[in-house]
N, C-alpha and C positions, 0 to 999 in steps of 0.2 A: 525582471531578473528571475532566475533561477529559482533560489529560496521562496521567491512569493510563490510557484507553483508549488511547490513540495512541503511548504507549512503551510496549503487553503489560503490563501490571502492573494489570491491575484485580481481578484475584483471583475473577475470574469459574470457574464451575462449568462445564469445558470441556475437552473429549476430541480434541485436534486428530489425529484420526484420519483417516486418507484410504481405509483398508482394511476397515475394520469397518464393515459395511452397517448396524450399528441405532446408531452411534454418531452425538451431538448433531451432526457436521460432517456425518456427511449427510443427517441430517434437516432441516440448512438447504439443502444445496444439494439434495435432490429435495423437500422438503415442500412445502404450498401456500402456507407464507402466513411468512416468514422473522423481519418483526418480531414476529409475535403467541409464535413463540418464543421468541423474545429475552427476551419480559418474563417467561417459566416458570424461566427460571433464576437461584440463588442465588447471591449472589455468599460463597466458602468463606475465601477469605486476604487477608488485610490489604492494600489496596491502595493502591499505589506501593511496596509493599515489593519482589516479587518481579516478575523478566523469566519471563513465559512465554508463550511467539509463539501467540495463539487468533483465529481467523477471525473469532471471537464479539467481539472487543472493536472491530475496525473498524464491523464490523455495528454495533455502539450507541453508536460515535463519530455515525455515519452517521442514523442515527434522532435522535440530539440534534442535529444540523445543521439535519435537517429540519423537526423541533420549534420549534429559535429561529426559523427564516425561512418555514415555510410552504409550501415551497418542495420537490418531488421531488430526487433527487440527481443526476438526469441533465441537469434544467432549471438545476442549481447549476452543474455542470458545464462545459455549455454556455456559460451567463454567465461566470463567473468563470474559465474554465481556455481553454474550447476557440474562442471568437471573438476574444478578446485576442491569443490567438497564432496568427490568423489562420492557421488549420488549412485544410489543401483540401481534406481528403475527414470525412465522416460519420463517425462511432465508435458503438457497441453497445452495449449493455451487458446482460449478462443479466437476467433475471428471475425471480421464479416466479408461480406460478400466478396468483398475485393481482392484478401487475404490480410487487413490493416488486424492486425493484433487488439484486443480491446486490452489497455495498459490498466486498467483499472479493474477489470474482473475478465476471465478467471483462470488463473495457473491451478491447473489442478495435477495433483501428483499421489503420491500416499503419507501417511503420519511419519515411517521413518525416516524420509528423508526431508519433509519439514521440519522436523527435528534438529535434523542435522543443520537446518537456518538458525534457528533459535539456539544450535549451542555455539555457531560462529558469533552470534550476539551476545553471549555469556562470556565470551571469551575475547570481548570487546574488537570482534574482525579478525581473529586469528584462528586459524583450523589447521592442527595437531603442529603447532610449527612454522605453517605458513600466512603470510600477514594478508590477506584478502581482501578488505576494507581498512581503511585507514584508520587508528584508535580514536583519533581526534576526530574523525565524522561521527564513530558511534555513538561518543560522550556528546556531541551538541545537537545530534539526529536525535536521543531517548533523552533529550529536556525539554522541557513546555519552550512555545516558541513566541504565539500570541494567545492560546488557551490553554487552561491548564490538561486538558486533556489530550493534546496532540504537539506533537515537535518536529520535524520533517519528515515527515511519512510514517511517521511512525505513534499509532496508540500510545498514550500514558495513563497510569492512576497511580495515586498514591494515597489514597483512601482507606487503604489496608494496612498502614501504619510502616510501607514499605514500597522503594522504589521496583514500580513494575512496568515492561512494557511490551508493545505485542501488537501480531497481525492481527487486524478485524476481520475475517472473510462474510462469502456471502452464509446465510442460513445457521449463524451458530461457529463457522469451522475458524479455531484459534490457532495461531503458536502464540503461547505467552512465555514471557521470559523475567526471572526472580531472579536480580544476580546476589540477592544475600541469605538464601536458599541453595544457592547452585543448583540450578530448578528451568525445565524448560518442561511446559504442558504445551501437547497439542492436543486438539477433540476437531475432528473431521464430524458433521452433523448434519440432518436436513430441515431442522427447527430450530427456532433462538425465540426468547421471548423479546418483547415490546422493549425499545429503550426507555433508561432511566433516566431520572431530573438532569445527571452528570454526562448527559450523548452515549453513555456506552451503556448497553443492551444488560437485560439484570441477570443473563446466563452466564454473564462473564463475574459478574460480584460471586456468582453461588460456585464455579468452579474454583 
């Protein structure tokens, strides 16, 4: 189902290695053709049983999206994320060879209008008036799902003695979001340190 890709738990057959040059994660990020991957893999453990963070299961969140609507994921994007919140500038998104979108890294855009994601999340899916995510997705998307640190796509801690939650990107770059603050950080970065005992990286504890 659905949720098992979007909370880690699909039980998917996947190596989240970022070091090992023949390993499945970088066969999607340098190979030519990303979904035609996707579908060579087995899926090994019962899914919605176990949390385990794989690159592979946004990718086949990402392909059944485009499945039910027809629709590329940057044109979904577009419509549904990035004109609603009347974004000023353009955003990216990788690709490969074929032109498959990598769903998993990297939308790259600028701080301001990350921002402007982090404050529809503060504002539990609503921007300036208009309702763009549904309340009831944000409230069970930004709660632990099967670990405490992750709920459907979406980072958590609460280690700071407060509910917080947020994008991870690659190298450091956040939007976190503090709704008992009324607080949205973002840090665009080309460094992050090492992660910590709790899966998130210790740049995110010191901002």
């Amino acid at each position: 189902e659905l949720w098992h890709l979007s909370t880690m738990s699909s039980g998917l057959q996947w190596d989240e290695s970022y070091q090992n040059p023949w390993s499945v994660t970088a066969k999607a990020y340098y190979g030519d053709n990303v979904n035609k991957l996707m579908l060579t893999l087995p899926i090994v453990d019962t899914p919605g049983k176990f949390y385990n963070y794989q690159s592979g299961s946004t990718q086949l969140l990402a392909m059944c999206i485009m499945k039910a609507t027809g629709k590329s994921l940057a044109s979904l994007a577009s419509e549904w994320l990035w004109k609603p919140l009347q974004a000023q500038h353009d955003a990216k998104w990788h690709t490969d060879e074929t032109g498959n979108e990598l769903a998993y890294c990297c939308f790259n855009t600028n701080a301001r209008d990350f921002a402007r994601f982090g404050k529809l999340m503060l504002h539990q899916g609503n921007w300036d008036g208009t309702q763009i995510l549904d309340s009831s997705f944000v409230q069970m998307a930004t709660k632990p799902a099967l670990d405490k640190c992750y709920g459907y796509s979406f980072w958590l801690d609460e280690s700071h003695g407060t509910k917080i939650f947020f994008q991870n990107g690659f190298l450091g770059q956040y939007i976190i979001t503090i709704p008992e603050y009324n607080l949205v950080i973002v840090r665009l970065g080309k460094h992050n340190l090492p992660d910590g005992k709790d899966q998130l990286p210790e740049d995110f504890h010191v901002i």
